[in-house]
Every structure is written in C-alpha cells, then in structure tokens.
C-alpha positions as CSV (number, residue, x, y, z in Angstrom):
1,X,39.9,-10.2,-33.5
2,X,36.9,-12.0,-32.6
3,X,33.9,-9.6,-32.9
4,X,31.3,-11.9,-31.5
5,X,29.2,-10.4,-28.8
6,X,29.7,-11.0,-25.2
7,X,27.7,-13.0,-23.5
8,X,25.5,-11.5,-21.4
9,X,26.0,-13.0,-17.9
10,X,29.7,-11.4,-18.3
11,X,28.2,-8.0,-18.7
12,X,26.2,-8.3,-16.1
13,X,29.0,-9.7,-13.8
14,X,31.1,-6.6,-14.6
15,X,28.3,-3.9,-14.3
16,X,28.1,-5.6,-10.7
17,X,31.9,-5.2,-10.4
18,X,31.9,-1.6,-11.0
19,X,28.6,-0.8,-9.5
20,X,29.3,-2.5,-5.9
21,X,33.0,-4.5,-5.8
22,X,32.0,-8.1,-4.9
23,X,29.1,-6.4,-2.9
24,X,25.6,-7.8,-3.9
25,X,23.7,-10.1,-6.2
26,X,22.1,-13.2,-5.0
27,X,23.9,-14.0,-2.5
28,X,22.0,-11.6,-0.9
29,X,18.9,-12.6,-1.4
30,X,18.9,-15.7,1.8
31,X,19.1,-12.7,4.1
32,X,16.6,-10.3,2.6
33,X,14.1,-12.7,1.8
34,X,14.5,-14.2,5.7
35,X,14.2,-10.7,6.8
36,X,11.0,-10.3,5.1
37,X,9.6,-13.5,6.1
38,X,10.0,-12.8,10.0
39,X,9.0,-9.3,10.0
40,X,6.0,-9.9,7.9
41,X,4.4,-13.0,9.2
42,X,4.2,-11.5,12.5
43,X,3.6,-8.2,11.8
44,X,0.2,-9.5,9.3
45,X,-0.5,-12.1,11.8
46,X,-0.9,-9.4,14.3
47,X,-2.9,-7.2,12.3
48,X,-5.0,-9.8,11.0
49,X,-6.4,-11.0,14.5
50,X,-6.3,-7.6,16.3
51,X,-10.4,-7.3,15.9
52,X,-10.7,-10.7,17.8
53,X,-8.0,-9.6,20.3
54,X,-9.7,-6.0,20.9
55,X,-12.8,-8.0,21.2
56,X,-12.0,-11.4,23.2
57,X,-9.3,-9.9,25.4
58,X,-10.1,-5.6,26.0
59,X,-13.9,-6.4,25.7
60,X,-14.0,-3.4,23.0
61,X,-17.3,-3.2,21.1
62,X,-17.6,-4.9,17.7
63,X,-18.2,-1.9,15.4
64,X,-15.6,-0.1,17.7
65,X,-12.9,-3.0,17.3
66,X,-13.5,-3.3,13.5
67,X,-12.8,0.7,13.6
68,X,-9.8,0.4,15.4
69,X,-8.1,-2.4,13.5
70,X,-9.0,-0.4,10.5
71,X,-6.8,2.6,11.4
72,X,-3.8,-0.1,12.5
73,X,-4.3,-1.7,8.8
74,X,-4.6,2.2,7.2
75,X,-1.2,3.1,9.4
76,X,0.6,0.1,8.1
77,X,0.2,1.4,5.0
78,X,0.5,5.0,5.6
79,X,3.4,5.7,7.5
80,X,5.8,3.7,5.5
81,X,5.9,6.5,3.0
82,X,7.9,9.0,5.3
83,X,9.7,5.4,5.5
84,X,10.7,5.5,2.0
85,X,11.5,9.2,1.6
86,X,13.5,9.1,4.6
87,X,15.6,6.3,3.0
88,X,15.7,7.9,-0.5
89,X,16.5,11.1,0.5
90,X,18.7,11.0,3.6
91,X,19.5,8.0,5.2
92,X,19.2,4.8,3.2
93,X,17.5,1.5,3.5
94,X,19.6,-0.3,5.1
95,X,19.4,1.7,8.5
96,X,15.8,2.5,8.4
97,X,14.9,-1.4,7.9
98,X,17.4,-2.2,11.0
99,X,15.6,0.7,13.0
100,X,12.2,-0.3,12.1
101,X,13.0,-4.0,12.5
102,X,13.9,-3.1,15.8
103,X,11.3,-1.2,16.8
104,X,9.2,-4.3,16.1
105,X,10.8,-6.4,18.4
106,X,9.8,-3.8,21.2
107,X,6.6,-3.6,19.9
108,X,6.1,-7.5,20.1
109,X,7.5,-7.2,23.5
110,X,4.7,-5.2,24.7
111,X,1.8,-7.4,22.8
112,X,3.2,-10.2,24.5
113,X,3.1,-8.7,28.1
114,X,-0.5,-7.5,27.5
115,X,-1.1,-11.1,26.8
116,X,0.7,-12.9,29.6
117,X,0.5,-10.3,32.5
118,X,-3.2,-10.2,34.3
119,X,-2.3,-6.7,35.2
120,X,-1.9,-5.5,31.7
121,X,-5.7,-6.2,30.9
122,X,-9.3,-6.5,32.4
123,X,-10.7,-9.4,34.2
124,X,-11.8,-12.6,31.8
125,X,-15.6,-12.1,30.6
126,X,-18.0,-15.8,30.5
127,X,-20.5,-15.5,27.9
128,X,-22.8,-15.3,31.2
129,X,-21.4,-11.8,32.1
130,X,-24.1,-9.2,31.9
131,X,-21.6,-6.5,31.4
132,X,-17.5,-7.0,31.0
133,X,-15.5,-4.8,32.3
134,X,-13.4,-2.9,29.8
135,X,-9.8,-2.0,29.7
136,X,-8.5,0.8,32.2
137,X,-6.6,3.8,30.8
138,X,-3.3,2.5,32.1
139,X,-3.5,-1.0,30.5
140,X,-5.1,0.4,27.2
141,X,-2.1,3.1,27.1
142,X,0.0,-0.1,27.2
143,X,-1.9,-1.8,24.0
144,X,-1.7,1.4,22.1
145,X,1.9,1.8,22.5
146,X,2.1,-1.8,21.5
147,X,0.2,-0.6,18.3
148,X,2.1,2.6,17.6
149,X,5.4,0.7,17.4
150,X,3.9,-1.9,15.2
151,X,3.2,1.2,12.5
152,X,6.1,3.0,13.4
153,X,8.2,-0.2,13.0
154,X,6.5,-0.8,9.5
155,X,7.3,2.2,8.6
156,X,11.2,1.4,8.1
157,X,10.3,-2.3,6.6
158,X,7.6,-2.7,4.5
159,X,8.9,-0.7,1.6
160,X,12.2,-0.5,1.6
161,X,12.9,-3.7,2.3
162,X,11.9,-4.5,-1.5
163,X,13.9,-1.3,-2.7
164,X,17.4,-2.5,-0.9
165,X,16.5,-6.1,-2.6
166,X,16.3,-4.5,-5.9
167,X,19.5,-2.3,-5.2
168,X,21.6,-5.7,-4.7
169,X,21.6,-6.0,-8.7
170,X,22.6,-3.9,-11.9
171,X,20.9,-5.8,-14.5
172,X,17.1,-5.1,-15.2
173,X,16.8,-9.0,-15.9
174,X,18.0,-9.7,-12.3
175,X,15.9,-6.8,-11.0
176,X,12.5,-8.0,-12.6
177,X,13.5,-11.8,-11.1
178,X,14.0,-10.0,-7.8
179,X,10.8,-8.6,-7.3
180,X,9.1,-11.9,-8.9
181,X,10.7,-13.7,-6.2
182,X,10.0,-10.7,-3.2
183,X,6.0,-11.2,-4.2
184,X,6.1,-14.8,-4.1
185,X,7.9,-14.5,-0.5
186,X,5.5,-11.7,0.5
187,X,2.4,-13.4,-0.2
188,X,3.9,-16.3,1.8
189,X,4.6,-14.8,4.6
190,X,0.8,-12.7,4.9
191,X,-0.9,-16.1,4.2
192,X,1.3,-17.9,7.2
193,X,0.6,-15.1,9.1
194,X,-3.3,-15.2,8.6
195,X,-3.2,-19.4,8.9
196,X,-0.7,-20.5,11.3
197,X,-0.2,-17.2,14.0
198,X,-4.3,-16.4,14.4
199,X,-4.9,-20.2,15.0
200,X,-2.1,-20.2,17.5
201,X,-3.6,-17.0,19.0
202,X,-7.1,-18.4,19.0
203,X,-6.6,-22.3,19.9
204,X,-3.2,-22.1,22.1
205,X,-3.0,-18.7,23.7
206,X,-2.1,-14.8,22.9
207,X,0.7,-15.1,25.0
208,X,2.1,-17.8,23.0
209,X,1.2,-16.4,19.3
210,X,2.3,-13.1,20.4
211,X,5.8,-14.9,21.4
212,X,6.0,-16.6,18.5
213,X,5.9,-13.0,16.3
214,X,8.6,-11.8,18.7
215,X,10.6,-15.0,17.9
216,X,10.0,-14.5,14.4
217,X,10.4,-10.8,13.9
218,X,14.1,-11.4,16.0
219,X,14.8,-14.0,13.4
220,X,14.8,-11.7,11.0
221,X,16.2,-8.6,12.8
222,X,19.4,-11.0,13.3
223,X,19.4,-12.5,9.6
224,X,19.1,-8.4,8.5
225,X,22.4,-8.4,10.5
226,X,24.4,-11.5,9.1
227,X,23.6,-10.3,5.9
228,X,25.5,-7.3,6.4
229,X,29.0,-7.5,4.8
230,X,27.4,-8.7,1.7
231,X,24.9,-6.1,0.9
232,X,25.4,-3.4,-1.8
233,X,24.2,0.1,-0.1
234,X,24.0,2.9,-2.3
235,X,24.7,6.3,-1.3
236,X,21.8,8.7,-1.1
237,X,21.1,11.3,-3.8
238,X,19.1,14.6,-3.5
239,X,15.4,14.3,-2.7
240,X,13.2,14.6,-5.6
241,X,10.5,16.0,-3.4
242,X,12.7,19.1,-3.2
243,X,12.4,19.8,-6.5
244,X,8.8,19.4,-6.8
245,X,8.6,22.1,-3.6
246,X,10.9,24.5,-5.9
247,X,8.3,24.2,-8.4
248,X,6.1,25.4,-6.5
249,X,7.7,28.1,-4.5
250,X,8.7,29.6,-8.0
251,X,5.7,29.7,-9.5
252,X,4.3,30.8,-6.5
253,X,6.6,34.1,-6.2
254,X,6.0,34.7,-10.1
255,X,2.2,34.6,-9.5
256,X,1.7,38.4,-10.7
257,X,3.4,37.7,-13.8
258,X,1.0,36.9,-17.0
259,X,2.0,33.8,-18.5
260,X,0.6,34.2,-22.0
261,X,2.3,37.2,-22.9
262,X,3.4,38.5,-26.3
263,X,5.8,36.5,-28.5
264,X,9.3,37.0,-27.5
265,X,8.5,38.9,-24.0
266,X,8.6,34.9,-22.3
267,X,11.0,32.7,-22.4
268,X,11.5,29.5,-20.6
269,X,14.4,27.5,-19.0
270,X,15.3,24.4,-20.1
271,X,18.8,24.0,-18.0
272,X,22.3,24.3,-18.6
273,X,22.3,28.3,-19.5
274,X,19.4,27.3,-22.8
275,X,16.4,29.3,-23.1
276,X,13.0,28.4,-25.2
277,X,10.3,30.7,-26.9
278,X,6.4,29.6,-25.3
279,X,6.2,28.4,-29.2
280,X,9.4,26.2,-30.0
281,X,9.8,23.0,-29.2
282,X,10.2,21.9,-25.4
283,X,8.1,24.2,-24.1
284,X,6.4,23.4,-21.3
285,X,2.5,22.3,-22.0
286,X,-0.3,24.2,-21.8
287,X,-1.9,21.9,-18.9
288,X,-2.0,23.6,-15.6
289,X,-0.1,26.8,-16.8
290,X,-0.1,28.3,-13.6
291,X,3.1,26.3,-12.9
292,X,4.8,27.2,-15.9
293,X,5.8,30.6,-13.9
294,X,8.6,28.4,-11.8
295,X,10.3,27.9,-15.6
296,X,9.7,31.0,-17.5
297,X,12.4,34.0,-17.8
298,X,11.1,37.8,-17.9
299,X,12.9,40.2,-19.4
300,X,14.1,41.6,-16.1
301,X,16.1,38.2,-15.6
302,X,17.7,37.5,-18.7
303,X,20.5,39.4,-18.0
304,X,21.3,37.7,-14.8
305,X,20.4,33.7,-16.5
306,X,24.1,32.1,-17.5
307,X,23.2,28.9,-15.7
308,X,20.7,27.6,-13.4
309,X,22.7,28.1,-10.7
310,X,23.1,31.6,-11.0
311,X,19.3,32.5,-10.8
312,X,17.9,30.5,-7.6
313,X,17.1,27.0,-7.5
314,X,14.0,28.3,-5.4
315,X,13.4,30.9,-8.4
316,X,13.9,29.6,-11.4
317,X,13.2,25.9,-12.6
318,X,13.9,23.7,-15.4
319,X,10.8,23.1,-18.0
320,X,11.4,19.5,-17.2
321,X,11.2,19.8,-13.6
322,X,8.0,22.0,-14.0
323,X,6.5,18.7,-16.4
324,X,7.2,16.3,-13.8
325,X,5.5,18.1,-10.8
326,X,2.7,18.4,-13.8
327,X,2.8,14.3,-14.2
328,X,2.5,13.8,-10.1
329,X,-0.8,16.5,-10.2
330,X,-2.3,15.3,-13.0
331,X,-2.7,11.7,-11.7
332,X,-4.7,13.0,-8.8
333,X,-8.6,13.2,-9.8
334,X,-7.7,9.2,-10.7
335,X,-6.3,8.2,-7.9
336,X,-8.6,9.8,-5.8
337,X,-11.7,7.3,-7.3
338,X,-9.6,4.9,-5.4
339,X,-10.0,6.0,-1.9
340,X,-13.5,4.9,-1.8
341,X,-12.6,1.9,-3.8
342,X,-10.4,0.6,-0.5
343,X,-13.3,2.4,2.4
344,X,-15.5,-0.2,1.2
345,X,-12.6,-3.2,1.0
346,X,-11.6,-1.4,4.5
347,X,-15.6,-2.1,5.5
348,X,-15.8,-5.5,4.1
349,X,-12.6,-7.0,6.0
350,X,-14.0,-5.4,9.3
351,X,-17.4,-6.5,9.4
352,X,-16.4,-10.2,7.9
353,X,-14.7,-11.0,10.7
354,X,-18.0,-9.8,12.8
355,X,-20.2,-12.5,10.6
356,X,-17.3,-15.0,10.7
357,X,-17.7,-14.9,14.1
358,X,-21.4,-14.8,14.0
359,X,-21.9,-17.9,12.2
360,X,-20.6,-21.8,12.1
361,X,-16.9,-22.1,11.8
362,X,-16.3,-25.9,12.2
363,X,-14.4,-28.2,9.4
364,X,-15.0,-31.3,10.6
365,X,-15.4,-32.6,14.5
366,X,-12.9,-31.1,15.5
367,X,-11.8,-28.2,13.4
368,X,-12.7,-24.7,13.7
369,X,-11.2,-22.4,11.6
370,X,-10.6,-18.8,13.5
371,X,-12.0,-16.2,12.4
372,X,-9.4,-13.9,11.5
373,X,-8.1,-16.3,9.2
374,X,-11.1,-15.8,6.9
375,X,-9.6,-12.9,5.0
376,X,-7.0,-15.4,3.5
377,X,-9.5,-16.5,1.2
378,X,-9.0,-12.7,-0.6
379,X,-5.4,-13.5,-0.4
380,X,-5.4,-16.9,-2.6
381,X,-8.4,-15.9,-4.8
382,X,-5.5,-12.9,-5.3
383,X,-2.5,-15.4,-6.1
384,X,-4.8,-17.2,-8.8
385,X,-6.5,-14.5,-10.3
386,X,-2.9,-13.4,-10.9
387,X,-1.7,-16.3,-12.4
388,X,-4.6,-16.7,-14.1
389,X,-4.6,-13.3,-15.7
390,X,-0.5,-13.5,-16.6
391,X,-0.6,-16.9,-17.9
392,X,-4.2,-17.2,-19.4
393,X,-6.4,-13.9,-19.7
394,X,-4.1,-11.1,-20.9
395,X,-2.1,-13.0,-23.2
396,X,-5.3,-13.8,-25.4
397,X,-6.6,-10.9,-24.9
398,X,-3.5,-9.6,-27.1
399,X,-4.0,-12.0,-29.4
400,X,-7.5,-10.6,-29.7
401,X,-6.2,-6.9,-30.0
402,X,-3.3,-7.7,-32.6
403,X,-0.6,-7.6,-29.3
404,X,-2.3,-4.7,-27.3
405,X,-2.2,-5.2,-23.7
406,X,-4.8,-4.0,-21.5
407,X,-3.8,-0.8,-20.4
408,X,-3.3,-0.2,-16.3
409,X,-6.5,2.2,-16.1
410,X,-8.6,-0.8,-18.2
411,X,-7.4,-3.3,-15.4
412,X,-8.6,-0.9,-12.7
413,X,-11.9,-0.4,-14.4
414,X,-12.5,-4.1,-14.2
415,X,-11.9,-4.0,-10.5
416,X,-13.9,-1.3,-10.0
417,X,-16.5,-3.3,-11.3
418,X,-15.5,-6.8,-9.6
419,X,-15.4,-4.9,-6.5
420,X,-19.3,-3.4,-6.8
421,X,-20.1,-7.5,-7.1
422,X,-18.2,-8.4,-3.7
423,X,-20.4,-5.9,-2.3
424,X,-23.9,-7.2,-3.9
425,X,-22.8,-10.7,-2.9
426,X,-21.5,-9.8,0.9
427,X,-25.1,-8.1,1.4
428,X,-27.0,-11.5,-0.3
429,X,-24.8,-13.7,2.1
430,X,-26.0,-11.2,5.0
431,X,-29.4,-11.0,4.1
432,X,-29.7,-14.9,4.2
433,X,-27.9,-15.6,7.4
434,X,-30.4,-13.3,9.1
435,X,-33.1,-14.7,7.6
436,X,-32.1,-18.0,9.8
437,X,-32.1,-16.5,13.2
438,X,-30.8,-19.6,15.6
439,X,-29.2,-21.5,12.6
440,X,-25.6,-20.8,12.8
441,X,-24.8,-20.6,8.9
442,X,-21.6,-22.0,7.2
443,X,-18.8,-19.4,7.4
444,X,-17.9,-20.9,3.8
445,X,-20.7,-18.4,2.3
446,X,-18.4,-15.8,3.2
447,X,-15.8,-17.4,0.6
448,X,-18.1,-16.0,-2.5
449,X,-17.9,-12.2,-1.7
450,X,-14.2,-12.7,-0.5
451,X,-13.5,-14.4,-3.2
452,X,-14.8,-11.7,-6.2
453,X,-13.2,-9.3,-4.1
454,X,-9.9,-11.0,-4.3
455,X,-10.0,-11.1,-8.1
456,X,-10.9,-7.4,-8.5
457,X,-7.5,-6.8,-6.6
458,X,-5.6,-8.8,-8.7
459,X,-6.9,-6.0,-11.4
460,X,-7.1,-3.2,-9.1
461,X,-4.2,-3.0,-7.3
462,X,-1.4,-3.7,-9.8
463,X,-3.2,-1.6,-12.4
464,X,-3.0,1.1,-10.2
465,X,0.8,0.5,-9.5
466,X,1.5,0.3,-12.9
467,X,-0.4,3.4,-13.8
468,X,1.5,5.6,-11.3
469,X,5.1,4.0,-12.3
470,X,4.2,4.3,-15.9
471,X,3.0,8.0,-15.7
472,X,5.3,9.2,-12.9
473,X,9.2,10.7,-14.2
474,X,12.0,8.3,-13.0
475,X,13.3,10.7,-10.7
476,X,9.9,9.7,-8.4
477,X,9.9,6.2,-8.9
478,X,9.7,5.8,-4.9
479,X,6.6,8.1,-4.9
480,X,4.9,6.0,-7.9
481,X,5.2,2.8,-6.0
482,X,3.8,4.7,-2.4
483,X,0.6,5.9,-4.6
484,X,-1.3,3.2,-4.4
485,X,-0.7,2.1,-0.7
486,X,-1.4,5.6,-0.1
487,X,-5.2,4.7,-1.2
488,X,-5.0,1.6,0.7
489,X,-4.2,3.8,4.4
490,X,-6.4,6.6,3.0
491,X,-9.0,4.3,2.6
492,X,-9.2,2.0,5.6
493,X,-9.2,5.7,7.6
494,X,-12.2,6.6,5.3
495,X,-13.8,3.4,6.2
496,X,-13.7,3.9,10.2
497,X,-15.3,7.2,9.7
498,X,-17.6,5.8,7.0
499,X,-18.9,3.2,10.1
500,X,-19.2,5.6,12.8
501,X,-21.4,8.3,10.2
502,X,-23.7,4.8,10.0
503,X,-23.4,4.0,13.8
504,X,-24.7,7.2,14.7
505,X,-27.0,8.1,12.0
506,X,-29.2,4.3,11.5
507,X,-29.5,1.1,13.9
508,X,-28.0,-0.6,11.2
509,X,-24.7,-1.4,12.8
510,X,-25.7,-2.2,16.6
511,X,-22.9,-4.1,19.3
512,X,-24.6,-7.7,18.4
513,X,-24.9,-7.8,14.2
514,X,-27.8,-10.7,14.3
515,X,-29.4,-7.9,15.9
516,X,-28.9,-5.1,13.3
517,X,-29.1,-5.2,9.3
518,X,-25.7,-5.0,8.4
519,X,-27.0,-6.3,4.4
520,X,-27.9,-2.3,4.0
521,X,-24.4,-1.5,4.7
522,X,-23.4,-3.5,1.8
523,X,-26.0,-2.2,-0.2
524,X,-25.3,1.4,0.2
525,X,-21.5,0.6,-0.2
526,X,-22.6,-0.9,-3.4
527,X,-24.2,2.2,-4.6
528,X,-21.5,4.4,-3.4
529,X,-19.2,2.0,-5.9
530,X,-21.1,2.4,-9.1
531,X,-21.0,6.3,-8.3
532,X,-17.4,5.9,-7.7
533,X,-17.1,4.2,-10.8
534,X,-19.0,6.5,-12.7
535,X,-16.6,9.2,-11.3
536,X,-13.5,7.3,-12.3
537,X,-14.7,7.0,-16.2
538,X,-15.0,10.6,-16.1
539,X,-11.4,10.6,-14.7
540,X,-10.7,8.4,-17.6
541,X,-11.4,10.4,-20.2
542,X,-10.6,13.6,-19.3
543,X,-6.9,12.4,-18.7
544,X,-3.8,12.9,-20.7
545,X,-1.2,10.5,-20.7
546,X,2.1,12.0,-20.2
547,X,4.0,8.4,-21.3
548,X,1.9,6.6,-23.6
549,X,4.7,4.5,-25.2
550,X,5.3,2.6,-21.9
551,X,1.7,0.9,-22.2
C-alpha cells in the first residue's frame, strides 16, 4: 500500500466537501469581492466629502462641519460591532450584509434627492453673500436620515462582509489568501472612493456623484444576490458574550464569599463534573481575583456539583471561562492609550480639509485636485509603508534579533511615536501658510504631515489588531478584530468634543482658519501625544501576556 502523503490540495478539497457540500471556495470570491467594491467606494466616497458637502451645499460652519463628519466617520466604525455580534450570535452574515446593503441603497436615495431637489436644501450662497442662509429643520431632518442609514447600513457590511469571505474556505492557507486579497480590494475601493466620487461631487455635481454611489452600492446589493447559491453559510453558535456576562453575574452573587481561604475550604470548576484545589495546577490566576468567585465551589455546593449543568450556568463557571473574561479586561488600560491616539488622527483629517481648502489646489492649468481627496495621500503612504515594512523592514529586523519579530505592542509604540511627528509637522505647515497672508500656499505641503501619519498607521493599526487577536481566547475572535475599530469610532467622537472644548475655551479655531491659529491646535495635540505615549509605556510594562507563544 502506498504510504506516501496526500497531497495537500486533496485534503483541502475534501475538508471543503464535508465542511459545505460543493458550497464555497473561490468561486465565491467574484461576488464578495464585487459586493465589497460597490458598497465601499460609495459609502467612503460619501464620508470622505461630507465636510465639503455640509459646508458648500447646508452652509454649516467649518469647525461645526469638520465635527459633524467626525461623528459620521466614528459611527462607521462604531456601529458595525452590534453588526458583528448580531451575526455571530444570532443571525449570520449573510442576512445582516443583504439588510445593511439594502439599507444603503435607501440611504443613497436620500443623499441624492438632497442633492437634486431645491426643496431639500437652502438657497445657493455667492462668495458675495454677507450671510447664507442655513438649512431649515425639515430639509436638515432629511440629511440626517440620509446619514443615519449610511451608519446603520455599515453596520451589517463593513465587518462581516470579510468574516462570510473567510467562512467560504476550510483551509487556513486559503483563509490567510482571502484576507490578503479582501485588503488589497478594500484599499481599492476607499482610494476610488476618495479620487474618482469627490472629484465627481466637486467638478460635475452632487446629484450626479451621489447617483453614481447609488448605482454602485445596487451593483453590489445585486452581485450579493447572484452569489447566493454558491455561498457556504454557517449556522450560528452560542454568543460568547454570554458567557463573559455569566462571569460576571457569578462572581458578582459570590461577592461575600473570601476568595483566599484556607487550603481545602475552595475549590474551583474546571468543567465536566472536575474540581481544582486554589494550589494545583489549572487554577485560575491570581490577577483580578475578584472574578475567580464565578469558578470557585464552597463547601455548601459540593454536594450539588456532578456537572456544570447541574449548578447554574449563571452560578457557577468554568476556570477557563473566568481566564478569558480575564484576557478581554486586562487588554483595557492598553487599548485605552489608543483613544487619544485616533482624537488627534480624528482632528487632523477634519481640519486638513479646512487648510486644503484654504490654500492653492491647482495641478496644472487646468487641474484642481478637490479637497476631500487630500486624505488619500494617508491612504497610499499606508499601502507602501505596509509593503515596505513586510517585504523590507521586519524581515531584517529578524535577521538582526536572531528571527524575533517585532512584537504587536513594539509596532504600536512606533506609531505612537510617528503619529506625535504628523502633529509637529501639520502645526509647521500651518504656522507657515499663515505666515503668507494673501499667498495661497501649495496644498502639496499638506502631503508631509499626511504622509508620516500614514506610516505610523501602517504600525499602529495592525499592531493593535494583532495584539487583541493574539491576546484574546478563540471563542472571541469577532470581538478581537472589533477592538481596534472600537478606538477608531471612540476616537473620532473624542475628537469632536476635543474641538468644541477649544472652540469655546480659545479663538484658536474661528469660522475662517486664516483668521485663527489653528498651528496651536497641533501643538497641543502634540503634547497630549507624548503624554499619551508616556501612558501607554506604562501600560506596557505593567502588562502580562496571557499568549506569549503566538508572538
């Protein structure tokens, strides 16, 4: 009998077989990646260009419109979480990406009507108006909605889109190719949308650019839908989130009980009917003990533990399900350093598009590049520093280290760092283009701080990613990947208040920025950074790693 091993593409095949019929694999992948590519071009398009719209069309103030377009970029990023635990834990991806898909299309139908319809917006304002008359309640309750659905509508998409991609395969090779593949498509689809729909927008008309998303986002509603009969769709298991609540509900109720009492009085569950001593191995650690209550067995309950069953899921948890609500906690004094990381990324994006629009923005006789498409230059500094970093960087840096990679946290460091420079160089760009009141200045200075800040992301944002997936237990893989968007929305909320505080408070920030000293903004964001910074090496070393053999 021939004991050669199998190839591997036939054990993949039949792991396929068994996992999904004929369902699934790359076949698949036409319709997802279409999908992605119609939903996110207009969806970033939109979200790219809504200060200029807010500004050029409702006749919103400019610290007001960079404020509002902040809390549409923070809820793009915030409510696809309930997104993805709605799909993990009840009703799938599939659904919830067809139900947010479609509450796009409604969403672009209402952006395009506020665009096309006199009615649905105030009177035009020439540069020769004293005052402009600002939107009414009726036609601004219109815009909002149109705004609301957009986040809503994200919600369903922008997550679990990747997650069904991923769920098409049954080999980790395929799966790693996949998501190669969905960042390549991702990236393409926010540059197009920050390129080709804002110059629409700004050189042939909202009503057009807006049409144009609606076209696009029904493109890939529709391809969602051909791709139906060949998608793999999982069924969904229990949420993990409830066992992190029974965690603490049970250590809650147990909160009178002394958790380091004498040898032999405690025990601890560790499932299936088996009991540990506070001293034997499996245990739980002695890190936030409070929570080892939801685990432990008094005397009074040893007589009614034969299984877990038997005691109260809401009364008595495993050890290992008290460890991983210990992993999710534990991450938290770290990932907090990153909400003010994002305020001032949150800041930046806003008030570039203010300067952009402040200073010279012609390529050429007849060229002007719009100023919401400025922020693209983060986005390709990001694709290089990337490549850059996987192809060149890292792999010397093991070479150096004897094959030690940089560890997530080291990566994040970095971008701390590369992120306090974006801010120094934004304020130096500032400072000079006010020094030249009446000489427009070259919107290409704004590449430089853009630029830096592009790079730190490329450090920042996957190491963060990485951290939590690393760290987290595999039951909460969803909630690893949701972390670090989590900072991103939590941040770009921070960041609107953050500008109102300094509306109020200085003159720094007035309606017309050649008029205010919007270089002191920079600067202070720069010295909240380095405190940040400081903050997160504290973090640093004060943490524990709860899987260091991933790294």
């Amino acid at each position: 009998m021939d004991s050669s091993p199998r190839p591997q593409y036939l054990e993949d095949q039949e792991a396929q077989t068994k996992a999904g019929g004929k369902r699934g694999g790359w076949i698949t992948l036409p319709f997802i990646v279409a999908t992605m590519l119609g939903l996110g071009l207009a969806v970033n398009g939109t979200t790219s260009n809504m200060l200029v719209y807010l500004l050029k069309e409702y006749h919103v103030d400019g610290v007001k419109a960079a404020q509002i377009a902040n809390v549409v970029r923070g809820s793009l990023n915030l409510v696809p979480i309930a997104g993805a635990v709605l799909s993990d834990s009840y009703l799938g991806c599939f659904p919830v990406i067809l139900a947010g898909a479609a509450i796009n299309v409604l969403a672009f139908v209402l952006f395009t009507l506020t665009a096309a319809l006199p009615s649905l917006r105030p009177p035009h304002c020439t540069l020769s108006s004293v005052e402009c008359q600002q939107g009414s309640p009726g036609q601004l309750f219109v815009l909002y909605a149109a705004i609301c659905l957009l986040a809503i509508g994200a919600g369903g998409t922008r997550f679990n889109i990747a997650t069904m991609g991923a769920d098409q395969f049954s080999s980790t090779r395929d799966k790693d190719s996949f998501f190669n593949w969905y960042l390549v498509f991702l990236y393409a689809s926010f540059m197009l949308g920050d390129t080709a729909i804002v110059y629409i927008q700004d050189s042939v008309s909202w009503a057009v650019g807006f049409g144009v998303c609606l076209a696009t986002t029904a493109f890939g509603t529709i391809m969602l839908l051909l791709g139906v009969c060949y998608y793999r769709m999982p069924a969904t298991k229990a949420s993990p989130y409830t066992e992190l609540a029974r965690v603490i509900v049970a250590a809650v109720r147990k909160g009178s009980i002394k958790v380091g009492g004498a040898q032999g009085s405690v025990q601890y569950n560790v499932g299936a009917g088996a009991v540990v001593d506070p001293s034997g191995d499996g245990a739980p650690s002695k890190s936030l003990r409070f929570l080892n209550r939801a685990a432990m067995i008094t005397t009074s309950h040893k007589s009614s533990v034969s299984g877990d069953a038997s005691a109260g899921a809401w009364r008595l948890c495993t050890v290992q399900q008290v460890e991983d609500l210990k992993a999710v906690v534990s991450v938290f004094p770290l990932w907090s350093s990153g909400i003010l990381l994002f305020m001032s990324i949150g800041v930046m994006i806003g008030m570039i598009v203010l300067q952009a629009l402040a200073m010279d923005r012609s390529v050429g006789p007849h060229f002007s590049i719009p100023a919401g498409s400025v922020g693209v230059s983060c986005r390709v500094s990001f694709i290089l520093a990337t490549l850059v970093l996987d192809r060149v960087i890292f792999p010397l840096w093991r070479k150096i280290t004897g094959g030690t990679p940089p560890t997530p946290l080291q990566r994040v460091g970095i971008g701390h760092v590369l992120n306090v420079g974006a801010l120094v160089a934004a304020a130096l760009v500032e400072r000079r283009r006010l020094a030249q009141p009446g000489v427009p200045m070259s919107v290409m200075w704004l590449l430089f701080p853009m630029g830096i800040a592009g790079v730190g992301e490329a450090l920042h944002f996957p190491g963060n990613m990485a951290f939590y997936y690393q760290e987290f237990p595999k039951t909460l893989r969803s909630l690893a990947t949701a972390m670090a968007p989590m900072l991103v929305a939590l941040g770009f909320f921070s960041s609107t208040m953050f500008m109102d505080v300094v509306t109020r408070v200085t003159v720094w920030l007035p309606e017309n920025i050649d008029h205010g000293r919007l270089d002191n903004v920079y600067w202070t964001l720069a010295a909240v950074g380095t405190f940040n910074f400081a903050y997160f090496l504290a973090c640093d070393r004060r943490y524990k790693y709860h899987n260091r053999a991933a790294m």
